[in-house]
C-alpha positions in Angstrom: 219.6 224.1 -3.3 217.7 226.9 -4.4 218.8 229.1 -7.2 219.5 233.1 -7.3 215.9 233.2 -9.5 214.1 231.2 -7.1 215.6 232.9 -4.0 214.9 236.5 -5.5 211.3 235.3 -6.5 210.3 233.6 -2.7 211.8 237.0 -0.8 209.1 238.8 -3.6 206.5 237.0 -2.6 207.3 237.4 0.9 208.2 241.4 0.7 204.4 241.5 -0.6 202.9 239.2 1.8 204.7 241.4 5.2 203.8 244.6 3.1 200.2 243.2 2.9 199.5 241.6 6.1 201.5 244.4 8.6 199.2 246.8 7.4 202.3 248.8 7.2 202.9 249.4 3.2 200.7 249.2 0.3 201.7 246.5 -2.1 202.4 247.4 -5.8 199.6 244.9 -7.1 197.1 245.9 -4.7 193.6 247.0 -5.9 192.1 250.0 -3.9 188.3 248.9 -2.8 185.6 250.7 -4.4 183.3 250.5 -1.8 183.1 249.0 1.6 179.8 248.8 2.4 177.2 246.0 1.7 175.4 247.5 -1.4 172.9 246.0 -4.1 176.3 246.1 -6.4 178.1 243.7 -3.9 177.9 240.0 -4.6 175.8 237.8 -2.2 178.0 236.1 0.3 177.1 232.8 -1.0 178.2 234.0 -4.5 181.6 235.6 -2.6 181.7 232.5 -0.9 181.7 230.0 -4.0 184.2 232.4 -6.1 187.3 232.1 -3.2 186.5 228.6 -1.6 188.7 226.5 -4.2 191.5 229.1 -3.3 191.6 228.0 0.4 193.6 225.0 1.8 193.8 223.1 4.7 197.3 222.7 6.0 198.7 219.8 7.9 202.3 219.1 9.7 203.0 215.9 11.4 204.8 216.5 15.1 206.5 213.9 16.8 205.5 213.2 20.5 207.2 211.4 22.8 206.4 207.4 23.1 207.0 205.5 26.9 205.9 202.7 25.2 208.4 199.8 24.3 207.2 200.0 20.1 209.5 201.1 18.2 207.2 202.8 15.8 207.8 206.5 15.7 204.2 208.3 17.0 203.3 211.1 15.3 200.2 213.7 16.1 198.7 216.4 13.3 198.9 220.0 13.7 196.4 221.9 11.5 196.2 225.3 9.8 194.7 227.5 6.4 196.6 228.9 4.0 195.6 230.3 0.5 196.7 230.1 -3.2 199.0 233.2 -4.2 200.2 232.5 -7.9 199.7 229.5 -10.4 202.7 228.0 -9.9 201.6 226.6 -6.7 202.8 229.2 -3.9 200.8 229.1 -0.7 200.9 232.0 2.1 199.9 230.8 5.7 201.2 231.9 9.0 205.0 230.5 10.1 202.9 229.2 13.1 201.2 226.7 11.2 204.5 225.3 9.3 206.0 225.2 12.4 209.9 224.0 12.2 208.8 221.4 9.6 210.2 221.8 6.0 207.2 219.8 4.3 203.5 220.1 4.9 200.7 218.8 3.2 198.5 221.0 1.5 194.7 219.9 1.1 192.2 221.9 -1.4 188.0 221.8 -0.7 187.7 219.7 -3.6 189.7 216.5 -1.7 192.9 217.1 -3.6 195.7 216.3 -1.7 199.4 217.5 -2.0 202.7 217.4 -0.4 204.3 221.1 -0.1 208.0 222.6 1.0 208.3 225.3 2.9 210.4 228.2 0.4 210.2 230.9 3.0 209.6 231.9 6.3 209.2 235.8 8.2 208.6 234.4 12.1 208.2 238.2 13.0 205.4 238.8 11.0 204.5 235.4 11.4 204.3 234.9 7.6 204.9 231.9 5.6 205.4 230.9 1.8 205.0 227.0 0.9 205.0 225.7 -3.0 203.1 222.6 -4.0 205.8 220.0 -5.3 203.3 217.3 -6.7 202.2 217.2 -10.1 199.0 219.9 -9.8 196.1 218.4 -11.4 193.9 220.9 -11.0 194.0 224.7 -12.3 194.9 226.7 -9.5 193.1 230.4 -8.7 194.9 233.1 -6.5 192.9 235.3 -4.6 193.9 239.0 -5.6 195.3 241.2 -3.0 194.2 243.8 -2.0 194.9 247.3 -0.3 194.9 247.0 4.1 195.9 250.3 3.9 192.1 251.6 2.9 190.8 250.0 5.5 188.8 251.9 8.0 186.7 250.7 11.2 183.4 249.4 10.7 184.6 247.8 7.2 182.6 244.5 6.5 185.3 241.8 6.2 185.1 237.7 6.1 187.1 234.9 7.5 187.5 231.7 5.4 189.4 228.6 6.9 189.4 225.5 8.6 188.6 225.8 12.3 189.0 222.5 14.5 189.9 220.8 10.5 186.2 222.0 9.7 187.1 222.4 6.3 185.4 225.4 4.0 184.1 227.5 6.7 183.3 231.2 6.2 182.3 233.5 9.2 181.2 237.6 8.7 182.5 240.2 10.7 183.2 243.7 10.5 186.9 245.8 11.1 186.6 246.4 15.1 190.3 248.5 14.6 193.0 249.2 13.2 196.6 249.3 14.4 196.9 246.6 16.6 199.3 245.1 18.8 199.4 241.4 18.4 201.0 239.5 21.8 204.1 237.4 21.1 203.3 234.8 23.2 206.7 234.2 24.7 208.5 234.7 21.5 210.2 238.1 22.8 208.3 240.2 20.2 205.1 241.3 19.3 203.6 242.2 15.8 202.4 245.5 15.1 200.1 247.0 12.8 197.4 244.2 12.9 193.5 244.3 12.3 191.4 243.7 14.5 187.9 242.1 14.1 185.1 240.4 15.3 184.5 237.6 12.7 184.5 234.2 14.5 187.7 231.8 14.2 189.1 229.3 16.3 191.8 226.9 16.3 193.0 225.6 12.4 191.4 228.9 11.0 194.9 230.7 11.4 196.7 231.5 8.0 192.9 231.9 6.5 192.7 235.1 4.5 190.6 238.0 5.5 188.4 239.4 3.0 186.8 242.4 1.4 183.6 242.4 -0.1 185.5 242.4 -3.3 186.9 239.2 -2.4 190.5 240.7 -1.9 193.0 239.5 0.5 193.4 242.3 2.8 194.6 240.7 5.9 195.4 236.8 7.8 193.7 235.1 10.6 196.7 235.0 12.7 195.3 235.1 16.5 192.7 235.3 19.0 192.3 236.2 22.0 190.9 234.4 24.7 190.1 234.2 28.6 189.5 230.8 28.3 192.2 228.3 28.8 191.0 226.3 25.7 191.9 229.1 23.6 188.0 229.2 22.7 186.9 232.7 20.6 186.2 235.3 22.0 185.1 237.9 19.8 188.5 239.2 18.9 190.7 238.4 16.0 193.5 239.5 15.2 194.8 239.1 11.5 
């Protein structure tokens, strides 16, 4: 059972994640951009690229299927998302979608290291999650800083980082296509408002993957796409 400490700290965490993601209110920690364009003061993407990578995991949740066959083995198949590092004491903000109903996920980093995760908190109407690495951590741990979604204004360059169909470490470029958005709820009964809306590339297992400024903050999540194919193929518009 989770103490009054730990609940007060995981509805923190989650206040600022909703506050950040919905667009909707500036968080206290957030760090106003000082330029959005792609100047000769801007880091090289390769450069951006190498300083945020070991901040991005792969998540992975085991779902039961159904078995007609006689063994009595239970059959499992993998779901797959991204998620990124928030603090050092191991919290990890992906979308609920990814965690699914599942209370423990395993939480992969670029490097190979593998750990097992609980889910501390979940917001299914902003489809925001909070999951804390319960292994030993072996590694030192970097958060991404967050930063202001607020500032944000059309034509913004931004980048994707994430795993899409489990191809781990992937980074796409894109640009903010609009603000303000309207994200479908997919049969849930409700919709999310208040999204960003880009072109940068993701598919399938990129979803929980932070959006980025060209200062390398968080200022939004790869949470859906929309498609016209039944596949669910991009394309062209993300919604985070």
């Amino acid at each position: 059972m989770l103490s009054a400490t730990q609940n007060s700290t995981i509805l923190t965490i989650l206040t600022i994640a909703i506050a950040l993601l919905a667009s909707a209110i500036s968080p206290s920690a957030a760090v106003t951009s000082k330029s959005s364009s792609l100047s000769t003061q801007s880091p090289s993407l390769n450069t951006m690229f190498k300083q945020v990578e070991n901040s991005i995991v792969q998540i992975t949740r085991k779902i039961p299927i159904n078995n007609n066959t006689m063994s009595s083995r239970p059959q499992n198949a993998t779901a797959l998302g991204s998620g990124f590092v928030y603090d050092k004491q191991g919290h990890i903000i992906t979308n609920n979608h990814v965690v699914g109903g599942s209370k423990i996920v395993d939480v992969t980093f670029i490097d190979g290291n593998r750990y097992t995760a609980k889910v501390v908190g979940t917001d299914a109407y902003n489809d925001i999650a909070v999951v804390q690495i319960t292994d030993n951590i072996t590694q030192s741990l970097k958060p991404l800083i967050i930063g202001n979604s607020s500032k944000l204004e059309v034509g913004d360059p931004v980048i994707a980082v994430g795993n899409p169909f489990g191809l781990s470490d992937t980074m796409t470029l894109g640009i903010i296509s609009q603000i303000g958005r309207l994200i479908p709820s997919s049969g849930l009964g409700f919709s999310i408002p208040a999204a960003i809306q880009t072109d940068a590339a993701i598919n399938p297992g990129n979803s929980g993957g932070p959006l980025l400024n060209i200062q390398k903050q968080v200022i939004g999540m790869n949470t859906a796409g929309i498609s016209a194919s039944e596949e669910g193929d991009f394309t062209g518009i993300l919604l985070a």
